[in-house]
PAZAPA-4460 file (N, C-alpha, C; in steps of 0.05 Angstrom, whole numbers, plus 32768, in hexadecimal, padded with zeros to 4 digits):
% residues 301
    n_x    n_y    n_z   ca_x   ca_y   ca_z    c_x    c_y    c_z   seq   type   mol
   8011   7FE8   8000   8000   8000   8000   8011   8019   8000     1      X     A
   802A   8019   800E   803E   8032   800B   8041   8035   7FEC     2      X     A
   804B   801F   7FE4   805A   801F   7FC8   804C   8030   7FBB     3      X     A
   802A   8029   7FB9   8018   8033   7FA7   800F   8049   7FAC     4      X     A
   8017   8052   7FCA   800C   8071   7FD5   801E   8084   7FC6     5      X     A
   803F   807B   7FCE   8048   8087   7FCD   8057   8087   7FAC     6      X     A
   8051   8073   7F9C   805A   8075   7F7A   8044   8089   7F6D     7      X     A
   802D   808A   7F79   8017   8099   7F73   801A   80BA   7F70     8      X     A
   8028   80B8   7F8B   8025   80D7   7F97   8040   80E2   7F87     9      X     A
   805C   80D2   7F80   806B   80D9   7F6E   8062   80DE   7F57    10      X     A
   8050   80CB   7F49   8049   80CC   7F2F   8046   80EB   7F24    11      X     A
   802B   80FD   7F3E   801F   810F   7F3A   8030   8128   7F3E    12      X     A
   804B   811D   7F51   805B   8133   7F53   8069   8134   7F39    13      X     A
   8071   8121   7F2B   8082   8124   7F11   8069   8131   7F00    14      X     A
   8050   812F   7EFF   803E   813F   7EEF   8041   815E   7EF1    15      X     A
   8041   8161   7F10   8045   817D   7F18   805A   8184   7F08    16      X     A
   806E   8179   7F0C   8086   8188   7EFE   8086   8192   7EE1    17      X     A
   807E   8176   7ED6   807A   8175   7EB8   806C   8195   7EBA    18      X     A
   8053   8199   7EC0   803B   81A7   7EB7   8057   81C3   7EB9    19      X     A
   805E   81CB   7ECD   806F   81E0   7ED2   8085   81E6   7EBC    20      X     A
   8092   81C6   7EB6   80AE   81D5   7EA4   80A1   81CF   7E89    21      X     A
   8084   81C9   7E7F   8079   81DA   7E67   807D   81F9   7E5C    22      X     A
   8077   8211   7E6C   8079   8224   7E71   808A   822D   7E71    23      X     A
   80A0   8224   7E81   80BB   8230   7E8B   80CA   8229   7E74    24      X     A
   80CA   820F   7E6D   80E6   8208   7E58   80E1   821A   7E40    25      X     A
   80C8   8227   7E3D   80C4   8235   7E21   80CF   824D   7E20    26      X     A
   80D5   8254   7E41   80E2   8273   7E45   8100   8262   7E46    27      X     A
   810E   8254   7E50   8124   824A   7E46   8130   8246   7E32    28      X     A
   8124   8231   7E28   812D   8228   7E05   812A   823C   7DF3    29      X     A
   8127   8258   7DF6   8123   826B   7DE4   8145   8275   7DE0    30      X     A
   814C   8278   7DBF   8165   8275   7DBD   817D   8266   7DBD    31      X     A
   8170   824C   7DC9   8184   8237   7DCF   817C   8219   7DB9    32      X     A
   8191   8213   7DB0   818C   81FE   7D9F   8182   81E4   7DB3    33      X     A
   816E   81D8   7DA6   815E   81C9   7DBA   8179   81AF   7DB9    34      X     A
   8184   81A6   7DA3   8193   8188   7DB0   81AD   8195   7DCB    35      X     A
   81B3   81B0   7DC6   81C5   81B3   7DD7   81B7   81B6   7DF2    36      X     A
   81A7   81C3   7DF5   819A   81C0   7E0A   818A   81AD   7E18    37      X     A
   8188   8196   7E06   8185   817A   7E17   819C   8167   7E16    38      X     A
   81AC   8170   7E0D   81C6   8155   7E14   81D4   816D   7E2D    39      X     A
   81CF   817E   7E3A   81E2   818F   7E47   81DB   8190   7E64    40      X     A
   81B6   8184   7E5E   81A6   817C   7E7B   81AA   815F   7E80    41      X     A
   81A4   8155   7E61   81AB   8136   7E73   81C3   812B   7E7A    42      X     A
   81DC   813D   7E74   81EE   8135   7E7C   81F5   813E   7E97    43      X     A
   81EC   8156   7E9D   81F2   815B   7EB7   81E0   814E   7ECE    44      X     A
   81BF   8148   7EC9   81B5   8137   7EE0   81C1   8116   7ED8    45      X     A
   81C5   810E   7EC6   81D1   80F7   7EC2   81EC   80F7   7ED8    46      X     A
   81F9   8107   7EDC   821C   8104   7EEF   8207   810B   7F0C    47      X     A
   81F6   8118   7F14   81E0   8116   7F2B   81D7   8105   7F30    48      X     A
   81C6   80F0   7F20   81BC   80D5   7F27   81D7   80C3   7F2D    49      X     A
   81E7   80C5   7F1B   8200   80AE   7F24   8208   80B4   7F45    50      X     A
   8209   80CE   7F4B   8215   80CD   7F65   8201   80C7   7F7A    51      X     A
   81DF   80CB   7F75   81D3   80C0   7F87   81D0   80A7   7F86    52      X     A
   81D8   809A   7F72   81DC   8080   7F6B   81EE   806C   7F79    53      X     A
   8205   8085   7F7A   821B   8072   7F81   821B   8074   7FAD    54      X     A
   8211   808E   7FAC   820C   808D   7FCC   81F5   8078   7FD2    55      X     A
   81DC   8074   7FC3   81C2   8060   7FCC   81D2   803F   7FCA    56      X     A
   81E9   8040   7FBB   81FD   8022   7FB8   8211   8021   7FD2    57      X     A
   821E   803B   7FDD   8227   8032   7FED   8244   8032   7FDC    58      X     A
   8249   8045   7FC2   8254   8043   7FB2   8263   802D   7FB0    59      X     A
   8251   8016   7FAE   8260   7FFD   7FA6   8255   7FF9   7F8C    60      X     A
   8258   7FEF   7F72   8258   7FFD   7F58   8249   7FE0   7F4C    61      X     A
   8251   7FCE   7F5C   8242   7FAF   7F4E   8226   7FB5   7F55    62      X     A
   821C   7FC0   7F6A   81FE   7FC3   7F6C   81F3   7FD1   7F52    63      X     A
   8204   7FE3   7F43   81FB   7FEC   7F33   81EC   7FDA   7F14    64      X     A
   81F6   7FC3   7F1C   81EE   7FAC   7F03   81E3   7F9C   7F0A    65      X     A
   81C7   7FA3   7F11   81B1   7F91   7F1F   81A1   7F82   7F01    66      X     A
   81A7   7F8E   7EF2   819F   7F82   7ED8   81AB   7F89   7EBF    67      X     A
   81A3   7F7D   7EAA   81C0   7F84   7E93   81C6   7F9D   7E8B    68      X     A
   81E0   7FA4   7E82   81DF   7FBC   7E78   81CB   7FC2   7E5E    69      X     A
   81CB   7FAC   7E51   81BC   7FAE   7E40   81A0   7FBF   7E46    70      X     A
   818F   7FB9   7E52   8175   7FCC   7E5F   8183   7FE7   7E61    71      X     A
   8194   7FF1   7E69   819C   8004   7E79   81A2   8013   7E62    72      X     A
   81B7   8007   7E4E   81B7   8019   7E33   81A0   801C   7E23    73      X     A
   818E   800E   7E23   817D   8010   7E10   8164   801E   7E1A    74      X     A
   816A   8029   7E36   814E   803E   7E36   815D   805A   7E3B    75      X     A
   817A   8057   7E37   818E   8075   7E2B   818C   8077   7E0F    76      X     A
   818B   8064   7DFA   818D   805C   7DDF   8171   806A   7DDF    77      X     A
   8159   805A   7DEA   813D   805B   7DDA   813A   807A   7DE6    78      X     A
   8130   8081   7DFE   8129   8094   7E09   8133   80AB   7E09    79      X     A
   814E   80A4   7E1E   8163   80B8   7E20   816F   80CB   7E0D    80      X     A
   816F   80BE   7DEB   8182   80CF   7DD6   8167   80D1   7DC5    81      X     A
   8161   80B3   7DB7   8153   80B3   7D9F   8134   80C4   7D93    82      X     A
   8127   80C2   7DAE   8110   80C8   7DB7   8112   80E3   7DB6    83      X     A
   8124   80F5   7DC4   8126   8111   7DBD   8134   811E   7DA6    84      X     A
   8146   8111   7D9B   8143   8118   7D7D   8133   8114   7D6C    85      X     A
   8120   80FB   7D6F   810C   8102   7D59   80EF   8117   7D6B    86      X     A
   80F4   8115   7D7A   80E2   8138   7D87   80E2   814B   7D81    87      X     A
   8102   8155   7D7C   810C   8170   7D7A   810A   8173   7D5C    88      X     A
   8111   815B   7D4C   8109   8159   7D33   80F2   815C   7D27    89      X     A
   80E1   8159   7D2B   80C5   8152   7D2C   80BD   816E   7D3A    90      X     A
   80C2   8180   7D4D   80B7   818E   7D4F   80B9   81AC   7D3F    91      X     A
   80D4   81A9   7D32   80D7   81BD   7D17   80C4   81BC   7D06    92      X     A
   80B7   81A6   7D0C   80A9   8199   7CE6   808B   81A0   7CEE    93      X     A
   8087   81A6   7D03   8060   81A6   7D15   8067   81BB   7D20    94      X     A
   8047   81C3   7D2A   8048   81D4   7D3F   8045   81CB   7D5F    95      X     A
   8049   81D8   7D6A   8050   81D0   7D8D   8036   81C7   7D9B    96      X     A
   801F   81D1   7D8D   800A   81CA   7D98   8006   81A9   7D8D    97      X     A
   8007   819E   7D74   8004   818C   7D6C   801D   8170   7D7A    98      X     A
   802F   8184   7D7D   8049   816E   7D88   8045   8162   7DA5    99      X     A
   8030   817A   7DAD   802E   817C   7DD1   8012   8167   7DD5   100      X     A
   8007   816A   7DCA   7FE9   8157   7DC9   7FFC   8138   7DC3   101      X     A
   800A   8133   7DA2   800E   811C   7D9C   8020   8105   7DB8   102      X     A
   8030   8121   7DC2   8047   811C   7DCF   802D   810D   7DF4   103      X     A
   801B   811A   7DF7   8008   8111   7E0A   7FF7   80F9   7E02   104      X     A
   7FFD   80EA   7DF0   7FF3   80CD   7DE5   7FFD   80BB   7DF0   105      X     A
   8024   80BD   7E06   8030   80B0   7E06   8020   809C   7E1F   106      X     A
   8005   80A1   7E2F   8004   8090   7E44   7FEE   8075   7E34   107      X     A
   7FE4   8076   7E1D   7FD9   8068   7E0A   7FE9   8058   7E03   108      X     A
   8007   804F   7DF3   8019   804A   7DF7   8021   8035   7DFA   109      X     A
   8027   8040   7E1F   8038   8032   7E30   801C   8018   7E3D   110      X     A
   8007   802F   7E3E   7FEE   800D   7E49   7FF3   7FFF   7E40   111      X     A
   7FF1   7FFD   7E27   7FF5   7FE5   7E17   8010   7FDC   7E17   112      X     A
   801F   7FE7   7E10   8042   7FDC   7E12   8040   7FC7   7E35   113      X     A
   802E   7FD5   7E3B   8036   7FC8   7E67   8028   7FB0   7E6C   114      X     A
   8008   7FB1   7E56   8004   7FA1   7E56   8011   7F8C   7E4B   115      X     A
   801C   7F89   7E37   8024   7F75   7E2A   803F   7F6C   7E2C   116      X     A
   8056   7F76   7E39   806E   7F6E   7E3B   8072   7F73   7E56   117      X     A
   805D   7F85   7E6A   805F   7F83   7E85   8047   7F6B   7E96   118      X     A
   8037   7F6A   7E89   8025   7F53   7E98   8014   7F71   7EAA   119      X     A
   8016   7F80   7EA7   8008   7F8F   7EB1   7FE6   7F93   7EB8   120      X     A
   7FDA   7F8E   7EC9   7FBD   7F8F   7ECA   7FB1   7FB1   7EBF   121      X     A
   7FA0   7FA8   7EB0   7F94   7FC4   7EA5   7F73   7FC3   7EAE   122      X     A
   7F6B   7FC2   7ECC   7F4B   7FC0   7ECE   7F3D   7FDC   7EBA   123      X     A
   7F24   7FDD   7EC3   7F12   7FE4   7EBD   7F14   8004   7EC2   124      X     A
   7F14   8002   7ED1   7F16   8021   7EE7   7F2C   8035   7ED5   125      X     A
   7F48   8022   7ED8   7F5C   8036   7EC8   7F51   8038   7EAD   126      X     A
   7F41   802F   7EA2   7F40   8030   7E83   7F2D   8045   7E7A   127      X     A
   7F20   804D   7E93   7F08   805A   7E95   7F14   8078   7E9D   128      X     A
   7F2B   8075   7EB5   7F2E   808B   7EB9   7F48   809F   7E9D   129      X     A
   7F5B   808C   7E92   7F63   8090   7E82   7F56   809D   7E67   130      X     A
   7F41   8089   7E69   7F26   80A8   7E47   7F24   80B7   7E57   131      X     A
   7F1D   80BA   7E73   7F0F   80D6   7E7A   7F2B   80EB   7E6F   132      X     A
   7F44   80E6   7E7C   7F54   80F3   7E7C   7F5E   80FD   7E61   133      X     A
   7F63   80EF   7E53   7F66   80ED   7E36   7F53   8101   7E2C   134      X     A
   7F43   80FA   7E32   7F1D   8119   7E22   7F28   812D   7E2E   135      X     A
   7F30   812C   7E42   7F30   8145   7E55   7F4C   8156   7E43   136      X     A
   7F6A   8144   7E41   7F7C   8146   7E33   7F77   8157   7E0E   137      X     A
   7F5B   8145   7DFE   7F52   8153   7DEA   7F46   8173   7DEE   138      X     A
   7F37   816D   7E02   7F2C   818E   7E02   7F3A   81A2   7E09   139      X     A
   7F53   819D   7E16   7F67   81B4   7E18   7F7A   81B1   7E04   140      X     A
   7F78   81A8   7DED   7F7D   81A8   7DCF   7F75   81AB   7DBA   141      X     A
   7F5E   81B1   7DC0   7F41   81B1   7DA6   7F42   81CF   7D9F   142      X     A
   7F4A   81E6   7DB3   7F51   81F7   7DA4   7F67   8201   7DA5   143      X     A
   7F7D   81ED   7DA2   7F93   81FE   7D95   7F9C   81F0   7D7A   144      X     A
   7F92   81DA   7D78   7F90   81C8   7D5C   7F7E   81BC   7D59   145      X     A
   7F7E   81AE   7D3D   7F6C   81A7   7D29   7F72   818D   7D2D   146      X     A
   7F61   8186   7D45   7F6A   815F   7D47   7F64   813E   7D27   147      X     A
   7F51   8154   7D24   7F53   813E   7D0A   7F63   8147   7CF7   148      X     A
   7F75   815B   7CEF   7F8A   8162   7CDD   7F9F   814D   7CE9   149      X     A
   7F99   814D   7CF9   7FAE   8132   7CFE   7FB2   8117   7CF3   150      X     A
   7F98   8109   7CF2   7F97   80F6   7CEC   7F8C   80FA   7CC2   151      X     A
   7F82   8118   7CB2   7F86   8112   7C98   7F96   812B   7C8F   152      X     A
   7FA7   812F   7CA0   7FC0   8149   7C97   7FD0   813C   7CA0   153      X     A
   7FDE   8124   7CA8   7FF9   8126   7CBB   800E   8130   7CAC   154      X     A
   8025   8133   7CBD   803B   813E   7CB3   8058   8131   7CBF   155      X     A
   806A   813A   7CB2   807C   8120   7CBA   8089   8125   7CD4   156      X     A
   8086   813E   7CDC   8087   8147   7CFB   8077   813D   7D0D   157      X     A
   8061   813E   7D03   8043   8128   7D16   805A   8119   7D1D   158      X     A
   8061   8100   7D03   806C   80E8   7D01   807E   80E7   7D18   159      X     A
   808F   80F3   7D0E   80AD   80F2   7D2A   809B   80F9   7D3B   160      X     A
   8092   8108   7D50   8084   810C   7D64   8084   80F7   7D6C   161      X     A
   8068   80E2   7D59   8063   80D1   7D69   8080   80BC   7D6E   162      X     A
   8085   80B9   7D51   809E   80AD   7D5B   80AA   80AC   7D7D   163      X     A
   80BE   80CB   7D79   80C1   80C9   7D93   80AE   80BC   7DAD   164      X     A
   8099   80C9   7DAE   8084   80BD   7DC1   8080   809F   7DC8   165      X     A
   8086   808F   7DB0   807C   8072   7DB3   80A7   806A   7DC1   166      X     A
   80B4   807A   7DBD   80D6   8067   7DC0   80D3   807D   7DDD   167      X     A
   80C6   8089   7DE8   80C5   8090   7E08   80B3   807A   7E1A   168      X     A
   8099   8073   7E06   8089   805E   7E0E   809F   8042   7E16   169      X     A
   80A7   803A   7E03   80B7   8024   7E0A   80CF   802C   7E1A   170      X     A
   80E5   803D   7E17   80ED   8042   7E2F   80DF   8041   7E4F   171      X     A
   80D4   8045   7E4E   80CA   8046   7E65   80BC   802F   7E6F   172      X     A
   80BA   8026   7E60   80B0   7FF9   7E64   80C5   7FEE   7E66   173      X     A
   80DF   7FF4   7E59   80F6   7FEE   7E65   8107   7FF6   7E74   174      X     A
   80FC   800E   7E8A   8106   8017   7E9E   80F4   8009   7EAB   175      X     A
   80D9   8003   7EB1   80CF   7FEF   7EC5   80D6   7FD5   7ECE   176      X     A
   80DA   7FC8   7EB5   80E2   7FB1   7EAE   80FE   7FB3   7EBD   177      X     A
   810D   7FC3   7EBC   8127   7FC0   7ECE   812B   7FC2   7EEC   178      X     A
   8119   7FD3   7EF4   810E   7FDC   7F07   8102   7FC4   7F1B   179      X     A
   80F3   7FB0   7F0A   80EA   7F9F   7F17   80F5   7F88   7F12   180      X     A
   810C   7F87   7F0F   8121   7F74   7F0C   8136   7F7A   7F26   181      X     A
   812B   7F8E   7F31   8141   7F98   7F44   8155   7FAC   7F3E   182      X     A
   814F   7FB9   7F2D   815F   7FD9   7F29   8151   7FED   7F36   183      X     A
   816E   7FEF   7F3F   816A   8011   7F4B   815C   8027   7F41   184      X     A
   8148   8036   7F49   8141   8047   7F38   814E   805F   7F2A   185      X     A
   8162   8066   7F44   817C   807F   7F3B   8187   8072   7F2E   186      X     A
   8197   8051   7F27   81A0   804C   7F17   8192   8056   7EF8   187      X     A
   8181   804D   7EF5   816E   8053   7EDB   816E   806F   7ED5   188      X     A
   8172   807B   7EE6   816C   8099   7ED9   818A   80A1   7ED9   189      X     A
   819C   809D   7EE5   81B8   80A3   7EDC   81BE   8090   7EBE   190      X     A
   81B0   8080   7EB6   81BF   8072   7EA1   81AE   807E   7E85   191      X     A
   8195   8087   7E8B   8181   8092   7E7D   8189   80B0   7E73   192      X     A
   8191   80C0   7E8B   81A0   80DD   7E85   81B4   80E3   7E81   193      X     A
   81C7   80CF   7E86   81E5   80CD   7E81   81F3   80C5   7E68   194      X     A
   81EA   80B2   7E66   81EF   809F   7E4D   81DF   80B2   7E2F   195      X     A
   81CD   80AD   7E38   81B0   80C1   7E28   81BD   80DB   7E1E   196      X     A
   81CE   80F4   7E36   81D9   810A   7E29   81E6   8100   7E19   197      X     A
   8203   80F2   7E1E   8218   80E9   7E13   8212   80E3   7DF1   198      X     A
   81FD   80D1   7DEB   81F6   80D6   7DD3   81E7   80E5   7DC0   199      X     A
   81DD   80FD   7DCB   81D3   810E   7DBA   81E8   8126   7DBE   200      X     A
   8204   8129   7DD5   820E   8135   7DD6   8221   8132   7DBD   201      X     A
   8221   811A   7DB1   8235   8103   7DA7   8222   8113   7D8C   202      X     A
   820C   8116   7D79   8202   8122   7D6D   8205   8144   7D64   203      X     A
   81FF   814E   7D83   8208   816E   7D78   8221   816D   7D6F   204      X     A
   8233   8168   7D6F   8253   816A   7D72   824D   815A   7D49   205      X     A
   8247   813F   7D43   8247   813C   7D2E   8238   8154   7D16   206      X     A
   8223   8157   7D1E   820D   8168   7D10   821F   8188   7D0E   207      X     A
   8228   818C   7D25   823E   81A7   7D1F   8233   81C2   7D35   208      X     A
   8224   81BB   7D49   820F   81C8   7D5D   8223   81D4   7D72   209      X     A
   823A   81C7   7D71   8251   81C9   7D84   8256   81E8   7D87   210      X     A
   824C   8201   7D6D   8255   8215   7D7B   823D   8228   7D88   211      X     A
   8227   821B   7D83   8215   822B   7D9A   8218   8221   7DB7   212      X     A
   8223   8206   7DBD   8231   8204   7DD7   8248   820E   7DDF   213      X     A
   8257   8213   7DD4   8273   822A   7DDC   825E   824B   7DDC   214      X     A
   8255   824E   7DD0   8240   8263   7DCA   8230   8275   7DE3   215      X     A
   8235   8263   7DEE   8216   825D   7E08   821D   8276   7E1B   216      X     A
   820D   8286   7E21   820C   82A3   7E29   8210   829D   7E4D   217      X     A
   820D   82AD   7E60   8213   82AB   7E7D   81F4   829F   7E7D   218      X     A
   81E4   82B5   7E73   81C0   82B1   7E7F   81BA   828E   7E6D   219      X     A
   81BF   8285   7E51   81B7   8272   7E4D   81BF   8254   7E63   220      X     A
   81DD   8261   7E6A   81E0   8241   7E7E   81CA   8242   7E97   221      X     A
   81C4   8261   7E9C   81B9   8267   7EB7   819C   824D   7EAE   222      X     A
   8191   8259   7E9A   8176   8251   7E90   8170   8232   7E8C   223      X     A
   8196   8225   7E86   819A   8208   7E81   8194   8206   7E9E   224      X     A
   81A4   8207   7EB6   81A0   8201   7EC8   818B   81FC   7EDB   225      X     A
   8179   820F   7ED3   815E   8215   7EE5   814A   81FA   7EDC   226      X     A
   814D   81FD   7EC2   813D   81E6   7EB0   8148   81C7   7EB7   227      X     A
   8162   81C5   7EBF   8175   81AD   7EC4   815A   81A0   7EDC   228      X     A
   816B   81B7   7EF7   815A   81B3   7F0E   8137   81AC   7F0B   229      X     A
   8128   81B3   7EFD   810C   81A5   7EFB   810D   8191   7EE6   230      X     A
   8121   8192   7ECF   811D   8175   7ECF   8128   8158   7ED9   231      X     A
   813F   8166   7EEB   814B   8152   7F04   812F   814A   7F17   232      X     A
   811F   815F   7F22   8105   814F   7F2C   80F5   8149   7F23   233      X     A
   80F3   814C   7F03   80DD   8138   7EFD   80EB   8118   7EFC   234      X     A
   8103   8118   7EE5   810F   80FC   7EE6   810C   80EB   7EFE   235      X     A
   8117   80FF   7F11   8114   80EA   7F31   8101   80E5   7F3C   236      X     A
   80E5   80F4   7F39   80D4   80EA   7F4A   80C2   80DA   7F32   237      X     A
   80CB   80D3   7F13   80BB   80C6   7F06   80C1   80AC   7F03   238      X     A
   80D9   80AC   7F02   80E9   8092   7F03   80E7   8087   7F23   239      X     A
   80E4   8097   7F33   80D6   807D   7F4C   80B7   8080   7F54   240      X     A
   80AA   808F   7F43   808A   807E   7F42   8092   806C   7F2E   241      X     A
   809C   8064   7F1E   809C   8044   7F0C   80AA   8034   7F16   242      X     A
   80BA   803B   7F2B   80BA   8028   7F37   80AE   8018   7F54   243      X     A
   8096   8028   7F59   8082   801D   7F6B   8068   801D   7F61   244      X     A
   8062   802A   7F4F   8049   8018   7F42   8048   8017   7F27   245      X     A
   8034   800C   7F19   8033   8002   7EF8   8037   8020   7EF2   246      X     A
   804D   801C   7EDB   8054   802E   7EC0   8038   803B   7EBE   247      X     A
   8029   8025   7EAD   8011   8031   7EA7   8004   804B   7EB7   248      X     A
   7FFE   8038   7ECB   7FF3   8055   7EE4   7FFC   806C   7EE4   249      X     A
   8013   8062   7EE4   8029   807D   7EE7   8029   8096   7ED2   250      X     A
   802B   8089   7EBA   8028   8093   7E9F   800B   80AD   7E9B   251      X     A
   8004   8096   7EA8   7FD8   80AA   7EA0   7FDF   80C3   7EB4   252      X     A
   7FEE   80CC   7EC9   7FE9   80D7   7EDC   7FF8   80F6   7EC9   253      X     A
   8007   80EE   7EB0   8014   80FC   7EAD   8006   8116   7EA1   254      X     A
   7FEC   8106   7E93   7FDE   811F   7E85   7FCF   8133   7E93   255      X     A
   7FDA   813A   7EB5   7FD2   8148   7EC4   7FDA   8164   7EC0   256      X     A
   7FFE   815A   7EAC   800A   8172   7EA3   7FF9   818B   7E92   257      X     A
   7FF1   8187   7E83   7FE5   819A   7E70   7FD3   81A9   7E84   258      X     A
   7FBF   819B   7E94   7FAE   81B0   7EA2   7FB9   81BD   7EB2   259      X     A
   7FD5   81B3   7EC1   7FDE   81C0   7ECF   7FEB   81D7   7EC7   260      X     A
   7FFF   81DA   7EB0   8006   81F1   7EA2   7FF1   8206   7EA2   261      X     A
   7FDB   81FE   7E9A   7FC8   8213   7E8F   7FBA   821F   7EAA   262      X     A
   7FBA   8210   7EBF   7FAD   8221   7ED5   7FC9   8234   7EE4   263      X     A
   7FE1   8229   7EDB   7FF7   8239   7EE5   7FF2   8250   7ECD   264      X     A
   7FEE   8251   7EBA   7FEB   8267   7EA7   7FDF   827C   7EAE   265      X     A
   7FC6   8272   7EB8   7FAB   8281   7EC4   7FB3   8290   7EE1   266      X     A
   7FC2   827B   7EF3   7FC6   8285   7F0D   7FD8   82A4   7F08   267      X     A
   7FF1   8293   7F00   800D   82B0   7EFF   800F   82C0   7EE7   268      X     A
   7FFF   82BB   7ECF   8002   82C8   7EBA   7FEC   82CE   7EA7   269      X     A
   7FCB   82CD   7EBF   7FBF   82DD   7EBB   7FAF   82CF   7E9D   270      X     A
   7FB9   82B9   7E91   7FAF   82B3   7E79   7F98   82A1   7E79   271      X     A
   7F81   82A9   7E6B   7F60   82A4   7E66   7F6A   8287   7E68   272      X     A
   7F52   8280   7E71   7F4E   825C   7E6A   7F34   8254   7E58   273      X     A
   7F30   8255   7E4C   7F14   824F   7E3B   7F0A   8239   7E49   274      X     A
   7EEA   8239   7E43   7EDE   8225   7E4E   7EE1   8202   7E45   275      X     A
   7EE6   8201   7E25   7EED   81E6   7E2C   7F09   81DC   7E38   276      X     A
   7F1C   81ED   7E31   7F3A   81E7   7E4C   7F2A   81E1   7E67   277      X     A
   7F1C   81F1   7E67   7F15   81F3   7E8F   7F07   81DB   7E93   278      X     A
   7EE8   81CD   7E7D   7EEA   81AF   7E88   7EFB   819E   7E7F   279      X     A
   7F13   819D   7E6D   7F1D   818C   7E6B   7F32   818B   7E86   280      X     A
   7F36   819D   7E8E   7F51   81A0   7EA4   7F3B   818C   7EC5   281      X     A
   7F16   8198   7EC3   7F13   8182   7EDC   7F11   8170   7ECB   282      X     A
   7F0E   8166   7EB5   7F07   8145   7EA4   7F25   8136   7EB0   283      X     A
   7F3A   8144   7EB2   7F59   8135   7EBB   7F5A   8138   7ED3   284      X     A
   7F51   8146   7EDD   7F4E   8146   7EFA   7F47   812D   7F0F   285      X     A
   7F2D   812E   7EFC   7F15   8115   7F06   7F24   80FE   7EFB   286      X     A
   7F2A   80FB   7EEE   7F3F   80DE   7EE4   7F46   80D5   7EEE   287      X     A
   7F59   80EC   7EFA   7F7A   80E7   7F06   7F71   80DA   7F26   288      X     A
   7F57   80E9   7F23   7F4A   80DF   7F46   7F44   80C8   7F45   289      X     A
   7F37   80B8   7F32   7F31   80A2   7F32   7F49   808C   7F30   290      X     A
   7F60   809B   7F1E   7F76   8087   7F18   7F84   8086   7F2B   291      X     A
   7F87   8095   7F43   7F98   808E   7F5D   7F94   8073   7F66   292      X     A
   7F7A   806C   7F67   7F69   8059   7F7D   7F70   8040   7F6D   293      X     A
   7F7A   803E   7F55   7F83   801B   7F42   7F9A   8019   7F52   294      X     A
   7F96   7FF9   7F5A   7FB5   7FF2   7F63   7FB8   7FE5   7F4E   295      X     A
   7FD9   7FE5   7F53   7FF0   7FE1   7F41   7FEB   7FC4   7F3C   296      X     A
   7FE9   7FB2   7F28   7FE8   7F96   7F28   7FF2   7F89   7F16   297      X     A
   7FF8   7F72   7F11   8006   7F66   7EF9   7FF2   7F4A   7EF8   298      X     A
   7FFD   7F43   7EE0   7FE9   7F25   7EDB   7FFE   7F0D   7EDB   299      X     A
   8014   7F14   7EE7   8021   7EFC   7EE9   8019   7EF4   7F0B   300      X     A
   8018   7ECE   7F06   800D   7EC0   7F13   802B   7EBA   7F2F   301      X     A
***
């Protein structure tokens, strides 16, 4: 009952965050080439997780290989590098509203991915609270895009979008999957942000991006930094709700973000909320209430 109180109550805190560095990273990333500014965060909370890593070990370094490296690279490979290049790619080619909806598909996904390679139980209740949330997710999208241009306009930015979205989906079934093999959860997120910078840092440098990072102004590192720090607490408190209750669960909680942005809009910056945002923000609300109360279950016997 802790596990599930308390993977729960993480879940919602990594939502909080999310909803927050929507907003913020847009006043950040202004000016700054987006791959440099994600291999420059994940490299620096990546050398953060290792050392909480290596203190939660007792810095004895074999605990660190509770399962193969293999898992460990390949949710830096899938998640960590790949997944945000075709994002950042993909989001040249769309607009932000369309990338931000597609990019909120990802807890659709992973159900299924959890179900089927996690043995994951999917009752009734979650499936129920997940459409609410999801409708609720459409109506604070319905007017800033044209949801069926989606499906007979796509564009090859859509495409990558989802791309990305579905290689975060499976990352993240293979961060569970490790997780419940007996990995550390700071392990996972040090090999996820570490490894993960390293190769898209490994990218700017080929592509030729290397001199807007020598480039980088006093206020842009300030701006890297601030952005580092909230996404150091989302990674950490997301990566240990998956590892106390189902992915899945975890995942649905996330589309708390969007409403939450928009009532921070309203609170500190004064910006209108139209009425279908306003029921879709209680439609996620009411979800999210219902989706606390599913315990975590699997169908293995």
């Amino acid at each position: 009952m802790n596990k599930e109180k308390y993977g729960t109550f993480f879940a919602i805190v990594a939502a909080i965050i999310s909803g927050f560095s929507i907003p913020l990273n847009k006043m950040f990333i202004v000016n700054l080439d987006p791959s440099v500014f994600t291999a420059l965060r994940s490299l620096l909370i990546g050398i953060v997780f290792f050392l909480i890593a290596s203190y939660s070990a007792k810095f004895n370094f074999k605990k660190f290989k509770k399962v193969s490296w293999k898992y460990l690279i390949a949710i830096a490979v899938v998640g960590g590098s790949f997944a945000f290049l075709l994002f950042f790619s993909g989001l040249s080619l769309t607009t932000s509203g369309r990338a931000a909806f597609l990019q909120k598909t990802m807890p659709l996904y992973i159900t299924v991915l959890a179900f089927v390679f996690l043995k994951e139980k999917i009752p009734k209740k979650y499936l129920y609270a997940l459409l609410l949330m999801f409708i609720g997710t459409l109506a604070i999208y319905f007017s800033q895009i044209n949801i069926s241009a989606l499906w007979s306009n796509p564009s090859l930015g859509d495409a990558l979008i989802i791309g990305a979205t579905f290689l975060w989906a499976v990352e993240n079934i293979i961060a569970r999957k490790s997780m419940t093999k007996g990995e550390n959860n700071f392990v996972v997120s040090f090999a996820r942000m570490f490894f993960g910078g390293i190769i898209i840092f490994a990218v700017v440098l080929l592509i030729g991006s290397y001199n807007a990072l020598l480039g980088l102004s006093a206020q842009q590192m300030i701006n890297i930094g601030i952005s580092t720090i909230i996404l150091f607490a989302y990674v950490f408190f997301w990566y240990w709700s998956i590892k106390m209750i189902n992915v899945s669960k975890a995942s649905a909680f996330l589309l708390l973000s969007p409403a939450i942005s928009l009532l921070l809009g309203a609170i500190f910056m004064g910006e209108p909320i139209p009425i279908p945002e306003l029921i879709g923000c209680a439609l996620i609300v009411i979800g999210s209430y219902f989706l606390s109360s599913v315990k975590s279950e699997t169908n293995y016997v």
